[in-house]
N, C-alpha and C positions, 0 to 999 in steps of 0.2 A: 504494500500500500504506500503512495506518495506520501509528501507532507501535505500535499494540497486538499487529496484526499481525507488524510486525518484530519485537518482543520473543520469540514463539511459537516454540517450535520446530516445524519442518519435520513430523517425522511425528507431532505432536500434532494441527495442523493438519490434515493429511491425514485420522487417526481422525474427529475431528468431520468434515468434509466425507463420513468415508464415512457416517457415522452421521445425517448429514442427508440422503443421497440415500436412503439405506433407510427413516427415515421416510418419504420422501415417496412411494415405491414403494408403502408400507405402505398409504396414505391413498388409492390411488386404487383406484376400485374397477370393477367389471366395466362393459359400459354394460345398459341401460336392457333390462330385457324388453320382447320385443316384442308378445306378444300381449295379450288384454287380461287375460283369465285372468291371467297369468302375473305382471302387474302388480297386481292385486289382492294375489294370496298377497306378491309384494316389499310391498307397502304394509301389508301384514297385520305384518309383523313388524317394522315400522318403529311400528304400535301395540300391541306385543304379544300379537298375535291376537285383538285385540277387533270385532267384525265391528260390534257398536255403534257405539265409537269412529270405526272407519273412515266408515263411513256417514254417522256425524254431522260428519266431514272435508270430507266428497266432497260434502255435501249428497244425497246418495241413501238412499231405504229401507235398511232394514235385510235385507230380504229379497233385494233389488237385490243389494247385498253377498253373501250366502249363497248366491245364486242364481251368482255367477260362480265362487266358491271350492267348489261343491259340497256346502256345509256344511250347506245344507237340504236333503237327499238320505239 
């Protein structure tokens, strides 16, 4: 234990520790879709729905793109 540590009290300590387990709860997120559809639309709002952007990501048409989100439909 540091000195900084010992200085602390006890349920101070504790509040931060809880306060760091629930950020880190916060931060993890679901996993990964599985199909491909599905991964599109998650990558889609990771570019703010720009079917462009994505595409120009992925290196794929832009049609590529609209073609799996159903957006050219």
């Amino acid at each position: 234990m540091t000195d900084h540590e010992k200085q602390q009290p006890a349920p101070r300590r504790g509040k931060v520790l809880d306060a760091l387990v629930r950020a880190e709860r916060a931060t993890v997120t679901r996993s990964a879709p599985r199909s491909a559809k599905a991964q599109v639309k998650f990558l889609l709002t990771r570019v703010k729905g720009s079917t462009r952007a994505l595409a120009e990501r992925l290196g794929v048409s832009h049609r590529t793109v609209e073609r799996c989100t159903d957006r050219g439909h």
